[in-house]
Backbone as ProteinMPNN parsed JSONL, in Angstrom:
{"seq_chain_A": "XXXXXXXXXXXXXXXXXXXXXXXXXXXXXXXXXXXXXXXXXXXXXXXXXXXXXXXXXXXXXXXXXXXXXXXXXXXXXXXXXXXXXXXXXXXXXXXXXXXXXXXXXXXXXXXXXXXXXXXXXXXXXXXXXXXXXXXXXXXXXXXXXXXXXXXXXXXXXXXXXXXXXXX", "coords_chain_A": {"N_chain_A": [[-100.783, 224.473, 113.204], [-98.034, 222.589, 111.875], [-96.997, 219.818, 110.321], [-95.152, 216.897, 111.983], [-92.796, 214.378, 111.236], [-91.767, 211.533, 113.538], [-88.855, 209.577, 113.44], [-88.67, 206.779, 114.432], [-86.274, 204.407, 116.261], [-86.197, 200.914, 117.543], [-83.435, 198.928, 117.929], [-83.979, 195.672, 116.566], [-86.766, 195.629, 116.508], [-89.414, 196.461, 114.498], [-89.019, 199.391, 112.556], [-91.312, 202.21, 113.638], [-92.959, 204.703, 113.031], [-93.627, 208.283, 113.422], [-96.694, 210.35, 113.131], [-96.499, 213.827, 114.052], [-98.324, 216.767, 115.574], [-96.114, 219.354, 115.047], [-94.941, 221.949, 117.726], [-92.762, 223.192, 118.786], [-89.333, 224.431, 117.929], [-86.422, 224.549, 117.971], [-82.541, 225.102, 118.952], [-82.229, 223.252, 120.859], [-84.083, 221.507, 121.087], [-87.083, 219.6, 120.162], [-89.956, 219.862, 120.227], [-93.448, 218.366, 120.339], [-97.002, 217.796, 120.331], [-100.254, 215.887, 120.815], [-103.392, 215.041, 120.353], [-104.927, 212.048, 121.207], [-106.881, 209.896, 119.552], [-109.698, 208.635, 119.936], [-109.074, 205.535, 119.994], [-106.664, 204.967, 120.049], [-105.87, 206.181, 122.369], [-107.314, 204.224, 124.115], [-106.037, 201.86, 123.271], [-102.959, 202.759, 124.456], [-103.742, 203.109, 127.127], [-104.706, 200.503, 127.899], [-102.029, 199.657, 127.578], [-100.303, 200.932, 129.176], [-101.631, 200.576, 131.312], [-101.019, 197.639, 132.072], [-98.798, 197.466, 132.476], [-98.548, 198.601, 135.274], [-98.824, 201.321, 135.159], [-100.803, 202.889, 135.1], [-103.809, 203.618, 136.705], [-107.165, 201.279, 136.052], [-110.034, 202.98, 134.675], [-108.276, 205.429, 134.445], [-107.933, 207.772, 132.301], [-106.31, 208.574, 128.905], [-105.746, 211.328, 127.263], [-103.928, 213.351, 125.884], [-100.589, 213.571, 124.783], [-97.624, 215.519, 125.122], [-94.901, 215.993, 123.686], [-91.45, 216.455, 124.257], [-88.234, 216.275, 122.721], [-84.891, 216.219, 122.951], [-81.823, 217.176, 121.444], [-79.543, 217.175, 122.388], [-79.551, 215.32, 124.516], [-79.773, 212.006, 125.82], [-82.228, 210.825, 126.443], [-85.906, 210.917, 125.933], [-88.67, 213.364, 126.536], [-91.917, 212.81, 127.868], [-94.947, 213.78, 128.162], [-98.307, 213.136, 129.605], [-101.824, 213.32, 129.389], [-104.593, 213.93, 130.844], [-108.167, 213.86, 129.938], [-109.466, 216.025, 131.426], [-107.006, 217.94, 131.278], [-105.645, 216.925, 133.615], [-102.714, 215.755, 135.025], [-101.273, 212.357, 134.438], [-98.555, 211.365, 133.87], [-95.231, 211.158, 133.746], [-92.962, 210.118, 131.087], [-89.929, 208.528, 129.957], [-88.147, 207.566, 127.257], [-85.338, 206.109, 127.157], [-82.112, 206.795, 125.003], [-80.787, 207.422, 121.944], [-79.727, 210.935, 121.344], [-82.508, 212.955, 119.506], [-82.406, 212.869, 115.758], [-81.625, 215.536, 113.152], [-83.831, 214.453, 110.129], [-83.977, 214.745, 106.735], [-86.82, 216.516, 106.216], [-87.667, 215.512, 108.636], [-87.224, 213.878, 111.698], [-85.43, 211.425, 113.625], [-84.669, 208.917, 115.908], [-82.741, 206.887, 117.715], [-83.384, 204.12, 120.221], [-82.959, 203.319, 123.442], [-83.689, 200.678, 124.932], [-84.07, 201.094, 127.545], [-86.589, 202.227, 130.171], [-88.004, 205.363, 131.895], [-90.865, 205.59, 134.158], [-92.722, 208.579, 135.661], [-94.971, 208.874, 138.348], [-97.532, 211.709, 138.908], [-97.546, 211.581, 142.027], [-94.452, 211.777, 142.35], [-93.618, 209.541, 142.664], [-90.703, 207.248, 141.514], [-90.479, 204.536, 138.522], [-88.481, 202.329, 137.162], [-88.766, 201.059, 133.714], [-88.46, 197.982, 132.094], [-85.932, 197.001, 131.951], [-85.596, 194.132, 131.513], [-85.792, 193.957, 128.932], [-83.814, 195.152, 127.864], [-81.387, 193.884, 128.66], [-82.065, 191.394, 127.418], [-81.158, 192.945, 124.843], [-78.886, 193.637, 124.754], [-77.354, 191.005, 125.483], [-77.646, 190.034, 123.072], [-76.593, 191.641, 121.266], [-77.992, 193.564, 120.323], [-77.594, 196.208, 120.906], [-74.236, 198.488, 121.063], [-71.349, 198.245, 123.01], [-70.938, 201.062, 124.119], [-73.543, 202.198, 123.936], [-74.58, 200.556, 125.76], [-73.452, 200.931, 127.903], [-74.255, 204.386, 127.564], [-76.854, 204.135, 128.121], [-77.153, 202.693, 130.899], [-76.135, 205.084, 132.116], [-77.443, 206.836, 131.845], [-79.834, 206.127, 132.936], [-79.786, 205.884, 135.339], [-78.495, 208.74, 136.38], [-81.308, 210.348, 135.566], [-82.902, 209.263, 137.532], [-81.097, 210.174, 139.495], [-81.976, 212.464, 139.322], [-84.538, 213.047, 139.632], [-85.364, 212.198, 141.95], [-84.325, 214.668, 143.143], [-85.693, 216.363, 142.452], [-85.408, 217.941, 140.115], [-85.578, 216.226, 137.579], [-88.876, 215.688, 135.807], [-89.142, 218.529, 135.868], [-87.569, 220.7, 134.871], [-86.87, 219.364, 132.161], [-88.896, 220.3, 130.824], [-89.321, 223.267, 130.086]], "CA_chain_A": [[-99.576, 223.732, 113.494], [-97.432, 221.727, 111.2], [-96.881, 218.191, 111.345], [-93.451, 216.408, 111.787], [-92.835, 212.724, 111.361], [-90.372, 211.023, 113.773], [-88.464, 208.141, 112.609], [-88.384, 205.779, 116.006], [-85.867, 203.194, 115.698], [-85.557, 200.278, 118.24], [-83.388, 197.169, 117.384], [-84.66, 193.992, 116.719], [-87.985, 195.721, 115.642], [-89.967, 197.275, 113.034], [-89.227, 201.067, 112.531], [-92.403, 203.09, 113.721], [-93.028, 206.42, 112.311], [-95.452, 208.907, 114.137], [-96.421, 211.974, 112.979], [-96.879, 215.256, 115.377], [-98.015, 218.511, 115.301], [-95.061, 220.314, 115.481], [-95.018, 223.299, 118.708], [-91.537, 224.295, 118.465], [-88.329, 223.39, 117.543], [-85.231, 225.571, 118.532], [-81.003, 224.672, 118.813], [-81.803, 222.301, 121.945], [-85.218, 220.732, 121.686], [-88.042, 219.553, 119.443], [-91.574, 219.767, 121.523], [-94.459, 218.208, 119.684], [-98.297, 217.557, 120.494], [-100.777, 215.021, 119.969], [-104.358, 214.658, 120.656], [-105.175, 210.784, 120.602], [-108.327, 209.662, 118.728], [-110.398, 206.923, 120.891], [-108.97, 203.96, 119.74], [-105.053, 204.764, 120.187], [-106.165, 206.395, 123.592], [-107.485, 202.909, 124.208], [-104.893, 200.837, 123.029], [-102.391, 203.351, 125.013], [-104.618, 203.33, 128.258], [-104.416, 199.187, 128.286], [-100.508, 198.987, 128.098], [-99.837, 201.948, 130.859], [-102.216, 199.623, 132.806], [-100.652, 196.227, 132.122], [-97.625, 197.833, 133.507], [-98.963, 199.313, 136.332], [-98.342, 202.959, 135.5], [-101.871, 204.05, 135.499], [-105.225, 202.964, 137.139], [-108.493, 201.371, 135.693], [-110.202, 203.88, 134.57], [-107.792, 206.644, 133.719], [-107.677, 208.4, 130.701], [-104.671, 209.676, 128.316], [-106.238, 212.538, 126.288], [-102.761, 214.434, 124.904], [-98.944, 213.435, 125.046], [-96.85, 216.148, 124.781], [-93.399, 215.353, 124.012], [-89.7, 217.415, 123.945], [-87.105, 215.382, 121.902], [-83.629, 216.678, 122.797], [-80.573, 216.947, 120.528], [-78.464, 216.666, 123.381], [-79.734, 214.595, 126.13], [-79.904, 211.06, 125.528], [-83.601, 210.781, 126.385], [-87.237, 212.273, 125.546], [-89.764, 213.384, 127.239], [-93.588, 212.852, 127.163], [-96.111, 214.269, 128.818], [-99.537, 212.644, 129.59], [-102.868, 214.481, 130.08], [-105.869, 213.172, 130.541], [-109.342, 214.626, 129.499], [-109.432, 217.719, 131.681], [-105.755, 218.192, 131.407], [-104.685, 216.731, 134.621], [-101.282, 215.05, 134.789], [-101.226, 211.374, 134.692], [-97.279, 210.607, 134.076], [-94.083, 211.586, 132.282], [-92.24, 209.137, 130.07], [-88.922, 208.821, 129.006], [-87.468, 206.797, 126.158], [-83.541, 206.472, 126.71], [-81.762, 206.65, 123.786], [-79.771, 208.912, 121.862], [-80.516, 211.946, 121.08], [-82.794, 213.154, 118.379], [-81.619, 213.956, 114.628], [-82.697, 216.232, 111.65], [-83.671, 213.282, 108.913], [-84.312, 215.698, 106.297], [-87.553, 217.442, 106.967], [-88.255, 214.653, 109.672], [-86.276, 213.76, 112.852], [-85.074, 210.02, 113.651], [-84.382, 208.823, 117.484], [-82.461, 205.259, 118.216], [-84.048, 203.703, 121.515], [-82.037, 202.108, 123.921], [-84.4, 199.923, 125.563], [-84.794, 200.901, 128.994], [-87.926, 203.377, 130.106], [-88.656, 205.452, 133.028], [-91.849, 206.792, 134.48], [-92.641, 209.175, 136.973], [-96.114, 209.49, 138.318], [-97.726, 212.368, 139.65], [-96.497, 211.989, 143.253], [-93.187, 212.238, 142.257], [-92.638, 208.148, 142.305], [-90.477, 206.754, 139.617], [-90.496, 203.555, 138.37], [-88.027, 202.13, 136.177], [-88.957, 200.18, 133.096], [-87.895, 197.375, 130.47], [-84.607, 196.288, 132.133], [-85.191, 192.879, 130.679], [-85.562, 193.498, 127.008], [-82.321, 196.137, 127.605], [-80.996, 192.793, 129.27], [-82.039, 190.805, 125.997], [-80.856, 193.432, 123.46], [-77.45, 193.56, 125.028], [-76.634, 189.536, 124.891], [-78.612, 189.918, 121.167], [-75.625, 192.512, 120.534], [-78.503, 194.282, 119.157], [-76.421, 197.497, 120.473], [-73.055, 198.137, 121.187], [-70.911, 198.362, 124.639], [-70.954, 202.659, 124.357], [-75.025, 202.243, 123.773], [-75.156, 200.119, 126.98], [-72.858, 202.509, 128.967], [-75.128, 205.405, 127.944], [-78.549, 203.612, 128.606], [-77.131, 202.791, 132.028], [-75.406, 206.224, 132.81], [-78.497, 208.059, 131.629], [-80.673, 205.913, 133.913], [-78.743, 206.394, 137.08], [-78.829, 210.188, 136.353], [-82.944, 210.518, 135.319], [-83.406, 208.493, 138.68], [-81.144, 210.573, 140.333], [-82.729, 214.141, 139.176], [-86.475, 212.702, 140.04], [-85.632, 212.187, 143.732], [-83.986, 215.935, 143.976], [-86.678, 217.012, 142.052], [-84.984, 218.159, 138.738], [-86.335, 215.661, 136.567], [-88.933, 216.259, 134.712], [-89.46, 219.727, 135.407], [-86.169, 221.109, 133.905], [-86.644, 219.554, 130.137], [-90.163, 220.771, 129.903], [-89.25, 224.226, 129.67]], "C_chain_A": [[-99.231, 222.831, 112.328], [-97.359, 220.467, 111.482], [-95.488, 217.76, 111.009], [-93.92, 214.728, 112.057], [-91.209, 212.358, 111.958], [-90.193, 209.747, 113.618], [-88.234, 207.621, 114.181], [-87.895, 204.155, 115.783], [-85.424, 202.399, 117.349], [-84.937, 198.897, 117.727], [-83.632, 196.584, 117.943], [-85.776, 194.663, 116.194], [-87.926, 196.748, 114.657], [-89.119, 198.726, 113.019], [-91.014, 201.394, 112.64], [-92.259, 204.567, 113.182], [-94.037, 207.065, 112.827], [-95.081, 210.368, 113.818], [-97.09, 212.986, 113.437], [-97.439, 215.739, 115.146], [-97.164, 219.049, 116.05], [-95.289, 221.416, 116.441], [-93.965, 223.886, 118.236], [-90.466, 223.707, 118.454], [-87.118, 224.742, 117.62], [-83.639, 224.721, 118.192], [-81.087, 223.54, 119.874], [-83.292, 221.153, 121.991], [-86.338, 221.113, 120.399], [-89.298, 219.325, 120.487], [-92.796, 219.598, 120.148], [-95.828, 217.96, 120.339], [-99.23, 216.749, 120.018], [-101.761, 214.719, 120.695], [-104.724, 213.379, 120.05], [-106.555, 210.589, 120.21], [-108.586, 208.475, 119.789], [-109.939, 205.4, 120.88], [-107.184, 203.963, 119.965], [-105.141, 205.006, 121.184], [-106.151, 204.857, 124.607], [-106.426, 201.794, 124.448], [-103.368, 201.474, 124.584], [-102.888, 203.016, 126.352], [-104.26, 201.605, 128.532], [-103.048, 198.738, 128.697], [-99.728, 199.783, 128.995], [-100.519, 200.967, 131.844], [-101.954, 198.315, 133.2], [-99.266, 196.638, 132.542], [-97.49, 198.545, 134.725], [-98.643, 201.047, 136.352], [-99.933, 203.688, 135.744], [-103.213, 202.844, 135.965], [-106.504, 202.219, 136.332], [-109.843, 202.437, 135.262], [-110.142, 205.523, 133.954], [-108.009, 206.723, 132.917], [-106.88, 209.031, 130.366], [-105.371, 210.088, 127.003], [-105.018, 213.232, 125.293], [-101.774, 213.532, 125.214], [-98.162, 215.353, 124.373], [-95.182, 216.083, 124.779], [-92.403, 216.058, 123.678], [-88.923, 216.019, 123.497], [-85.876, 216.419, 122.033], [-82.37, 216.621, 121.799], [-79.571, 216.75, 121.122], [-78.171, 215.678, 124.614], [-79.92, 213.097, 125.508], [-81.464, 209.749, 126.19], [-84.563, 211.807, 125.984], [-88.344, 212.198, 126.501], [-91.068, 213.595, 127.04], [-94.17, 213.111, 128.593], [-97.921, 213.83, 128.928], [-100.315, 212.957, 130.376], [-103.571, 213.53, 130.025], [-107.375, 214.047, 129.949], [-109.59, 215.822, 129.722], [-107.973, 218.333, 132.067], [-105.315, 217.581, 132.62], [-102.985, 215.896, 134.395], [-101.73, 214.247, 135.01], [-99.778, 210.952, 134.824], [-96.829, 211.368, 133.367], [-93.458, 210.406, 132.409], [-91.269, 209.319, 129.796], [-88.064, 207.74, 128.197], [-86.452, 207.196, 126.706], [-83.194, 206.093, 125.433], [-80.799, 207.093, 123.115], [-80.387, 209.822, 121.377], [-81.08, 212.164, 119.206], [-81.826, 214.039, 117.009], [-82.376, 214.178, 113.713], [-82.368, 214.988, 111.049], [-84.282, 214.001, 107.839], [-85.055, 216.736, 106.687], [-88.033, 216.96, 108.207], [-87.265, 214.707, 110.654], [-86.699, 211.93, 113.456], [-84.428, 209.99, 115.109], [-84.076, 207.214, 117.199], [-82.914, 205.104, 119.912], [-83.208, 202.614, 121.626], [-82.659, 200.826, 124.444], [-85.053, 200.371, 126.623], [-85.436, 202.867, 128.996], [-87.429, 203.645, 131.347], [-89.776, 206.407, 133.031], [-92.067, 207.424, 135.92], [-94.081, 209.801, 137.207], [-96.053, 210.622, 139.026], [-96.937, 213.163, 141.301], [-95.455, 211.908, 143.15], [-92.619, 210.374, 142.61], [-92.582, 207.776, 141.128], [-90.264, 205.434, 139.879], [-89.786, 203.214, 136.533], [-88.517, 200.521, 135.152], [-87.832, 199.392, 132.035], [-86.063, 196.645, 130.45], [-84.165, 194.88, 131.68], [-85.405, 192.989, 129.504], [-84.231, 194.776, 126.786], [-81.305, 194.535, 127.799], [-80.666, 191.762, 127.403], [-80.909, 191.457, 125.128], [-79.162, 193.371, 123.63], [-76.5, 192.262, 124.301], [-77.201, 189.0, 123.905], [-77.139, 190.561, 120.606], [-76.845, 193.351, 119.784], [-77.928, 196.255, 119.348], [-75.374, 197.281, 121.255], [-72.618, 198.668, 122.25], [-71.206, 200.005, 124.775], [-72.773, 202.747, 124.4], [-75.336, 202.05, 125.496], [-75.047, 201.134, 127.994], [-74.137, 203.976, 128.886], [-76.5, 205.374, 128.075], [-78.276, 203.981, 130.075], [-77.134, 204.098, 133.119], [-76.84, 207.321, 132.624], [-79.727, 207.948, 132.658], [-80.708, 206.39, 135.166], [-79.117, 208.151, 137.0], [-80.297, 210.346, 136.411], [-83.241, 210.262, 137.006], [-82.634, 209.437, 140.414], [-81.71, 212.306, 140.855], [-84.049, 213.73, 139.668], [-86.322, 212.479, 141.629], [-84.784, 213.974, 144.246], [-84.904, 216.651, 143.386], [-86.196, 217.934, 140.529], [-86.02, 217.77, 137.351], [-88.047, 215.245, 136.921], [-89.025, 217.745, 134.507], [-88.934, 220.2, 134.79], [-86.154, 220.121, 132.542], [-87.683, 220.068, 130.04], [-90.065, 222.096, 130.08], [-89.218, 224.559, 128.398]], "O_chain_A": [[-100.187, 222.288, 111.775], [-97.576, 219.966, 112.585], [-94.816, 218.129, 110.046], [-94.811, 214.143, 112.673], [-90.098, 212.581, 111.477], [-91.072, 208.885, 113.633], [-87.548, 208.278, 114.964], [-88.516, 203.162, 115.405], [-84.664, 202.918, 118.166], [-85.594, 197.972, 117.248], [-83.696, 196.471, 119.167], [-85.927, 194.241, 115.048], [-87.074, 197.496, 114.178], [-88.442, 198.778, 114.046], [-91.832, 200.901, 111.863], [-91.251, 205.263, 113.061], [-95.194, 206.646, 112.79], [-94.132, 211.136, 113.974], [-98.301, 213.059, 113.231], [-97.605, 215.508, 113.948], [-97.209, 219.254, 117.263], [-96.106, 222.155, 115.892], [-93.978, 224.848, 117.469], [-90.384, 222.553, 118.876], [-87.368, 225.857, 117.162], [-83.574, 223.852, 117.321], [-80.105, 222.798, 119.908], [-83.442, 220.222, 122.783], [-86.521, 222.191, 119.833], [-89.299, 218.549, 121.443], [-92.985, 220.418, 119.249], [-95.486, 217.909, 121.521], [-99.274, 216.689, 118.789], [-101.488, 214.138, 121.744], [-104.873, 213.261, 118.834], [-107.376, 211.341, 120.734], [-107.802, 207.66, 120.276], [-110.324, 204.432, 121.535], [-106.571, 202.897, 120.022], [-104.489, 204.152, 121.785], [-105.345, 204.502, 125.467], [-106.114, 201.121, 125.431], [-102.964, 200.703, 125.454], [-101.982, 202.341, 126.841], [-103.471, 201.418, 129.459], [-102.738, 197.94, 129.582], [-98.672, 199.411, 129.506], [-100.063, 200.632, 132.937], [-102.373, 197.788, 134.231], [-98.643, 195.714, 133.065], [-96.432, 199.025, 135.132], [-98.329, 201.764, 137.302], [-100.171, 204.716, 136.378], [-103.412, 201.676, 135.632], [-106.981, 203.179, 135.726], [-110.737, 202.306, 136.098], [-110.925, 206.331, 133.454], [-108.424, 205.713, 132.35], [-106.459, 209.984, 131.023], [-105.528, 209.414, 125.985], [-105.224, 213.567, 124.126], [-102.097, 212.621, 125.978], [-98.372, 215.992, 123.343], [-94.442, 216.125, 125.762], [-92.461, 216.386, 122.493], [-89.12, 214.905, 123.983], [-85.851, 217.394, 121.282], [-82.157, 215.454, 121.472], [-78.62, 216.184, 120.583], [-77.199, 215.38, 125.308], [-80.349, 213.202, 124.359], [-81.588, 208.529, 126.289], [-84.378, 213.003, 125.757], [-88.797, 211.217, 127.09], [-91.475, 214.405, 126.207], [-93.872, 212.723, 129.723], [-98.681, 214.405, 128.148], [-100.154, 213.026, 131.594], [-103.407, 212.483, 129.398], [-107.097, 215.147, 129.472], [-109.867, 216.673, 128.876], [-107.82, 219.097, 133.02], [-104.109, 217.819, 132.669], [-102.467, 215.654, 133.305], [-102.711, 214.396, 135.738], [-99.539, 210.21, 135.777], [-97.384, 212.116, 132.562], [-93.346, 209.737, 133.436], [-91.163, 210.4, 129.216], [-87.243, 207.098, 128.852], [-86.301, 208.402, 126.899], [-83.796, 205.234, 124.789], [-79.746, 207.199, 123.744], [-81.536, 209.684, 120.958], [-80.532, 211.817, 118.16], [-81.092, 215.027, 116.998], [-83.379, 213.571, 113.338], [-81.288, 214.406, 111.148], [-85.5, 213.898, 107.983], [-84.594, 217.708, 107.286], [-88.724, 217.692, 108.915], [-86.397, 215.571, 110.526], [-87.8, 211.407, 113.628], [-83.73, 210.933, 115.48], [-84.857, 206.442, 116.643], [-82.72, 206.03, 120.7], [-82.821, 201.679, 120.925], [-81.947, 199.83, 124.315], [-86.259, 200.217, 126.815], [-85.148, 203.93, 128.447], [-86.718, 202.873, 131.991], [-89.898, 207.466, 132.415], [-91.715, 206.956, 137.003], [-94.483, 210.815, 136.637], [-95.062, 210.896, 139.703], [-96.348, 214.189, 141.641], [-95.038, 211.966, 144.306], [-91.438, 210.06, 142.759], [-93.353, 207.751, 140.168], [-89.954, 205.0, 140.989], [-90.162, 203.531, 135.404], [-88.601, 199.367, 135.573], [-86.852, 199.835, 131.437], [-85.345, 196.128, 129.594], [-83.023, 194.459, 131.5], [-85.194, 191.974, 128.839], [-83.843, 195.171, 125.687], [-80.526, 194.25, 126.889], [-79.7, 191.58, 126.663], [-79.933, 190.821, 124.729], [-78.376, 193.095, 122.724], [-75.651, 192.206, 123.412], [-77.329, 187.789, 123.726], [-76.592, 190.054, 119.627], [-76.613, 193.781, 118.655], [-77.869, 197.158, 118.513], [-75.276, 196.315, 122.011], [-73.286, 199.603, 122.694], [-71.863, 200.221, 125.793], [-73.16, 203.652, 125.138], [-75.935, 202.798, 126.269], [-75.834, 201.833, 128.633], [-74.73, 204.444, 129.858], [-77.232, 206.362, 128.134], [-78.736, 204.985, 130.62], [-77.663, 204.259, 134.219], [-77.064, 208.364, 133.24], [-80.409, 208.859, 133.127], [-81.477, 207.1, 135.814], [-80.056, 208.62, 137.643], [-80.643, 210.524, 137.579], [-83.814, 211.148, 137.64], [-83.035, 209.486, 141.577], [-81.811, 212.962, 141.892], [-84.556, 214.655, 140.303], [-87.277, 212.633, 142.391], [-84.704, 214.364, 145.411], [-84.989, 217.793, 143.837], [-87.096, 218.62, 140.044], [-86.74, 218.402, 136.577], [-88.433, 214.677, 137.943], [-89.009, 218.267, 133.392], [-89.527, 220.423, 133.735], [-85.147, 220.292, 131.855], [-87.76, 220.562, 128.915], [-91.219, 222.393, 130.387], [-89.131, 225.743, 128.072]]}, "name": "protein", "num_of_chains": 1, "seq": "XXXXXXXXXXXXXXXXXXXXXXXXXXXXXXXXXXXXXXXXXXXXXXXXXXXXXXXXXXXXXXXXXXXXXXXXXXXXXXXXXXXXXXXXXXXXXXXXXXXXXXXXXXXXXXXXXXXXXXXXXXXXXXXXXXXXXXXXXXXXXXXXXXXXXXXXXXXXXXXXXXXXXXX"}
């Protein structure tokens, strides 16, 4: 596998940069892979649990993540040691773009996750809250944070979301 570096921009902070191994990459969707090393596992494993998404205990072994070009979120996938599911993730945002050989994503603020049993739980409404009366983005940003939420939230109770992007 190849590796891809995505540019992850939220305002007000740093730029992060993380780089994949590339799976596949098509006209509608980038899907990457990433076995965590013990100490990002770690780090990862503490702030799913200081937000109540995962238990004491758990473990997050892989992410697997689709980056859309059209949807204005991404999706991640979190395994644990013997593959089980622990959660899916989704950054709102806008959608991913080619940055030469790399690919660059703006983040709107607000998260959602959806454990296992099929409950979701929306995150981060107060630093979307913040970034707004920061102006750190602009009224069409907010609109499609909001409008994307409402939708995600309403595909996860008919059962849509997540199965339908991880194809």
């Amino acid at each position: 596998m190849s590796a891809v570096n995505i540019y992850y921009h939220r305002p007000g902070k740093e730029l992060a940069i993380y780089e994949e191994d590339l799976v596949s990459v098509d006209e509608k969707q980038l899907v990457t892979f990433k076995t965590l090393p013990a100490d990002a596992s770690a780090r990862l494993e503490l702030a799913l649990q200081k937000q109540g998404l995962i238990q004491p205990g758990q473990r997050i072994f892989s992410i697997r993540k689709v980056y859309h070009f059209s949807e204005n979120f991404n999706l991640l996938e979190f395994r644990g040691p013997d593959g089980e599911l622990v959660g899916h993730y989704s950054d709102i945002g806008l959608p991913i773009e080619p940055f030469g050989q790399d690919y660059s994503m703006l983040d709107l603020f607000l998260d959602i996750w959806r454990f296992p049993n099929g409950t979701v739980m929306e995150l981060d409404w107060d630093e979307f809250e913040e970034a707004q009366a920061k102006n750190l983005i602009t009224p069409g940003q907010v609109e499609i944070a909001r409008q994307t939420m409402l939708r995600l939230r309403n595909e996860a109770a008919q059962g849509i979301y997540p199965g339908h992007y991880l194809r």
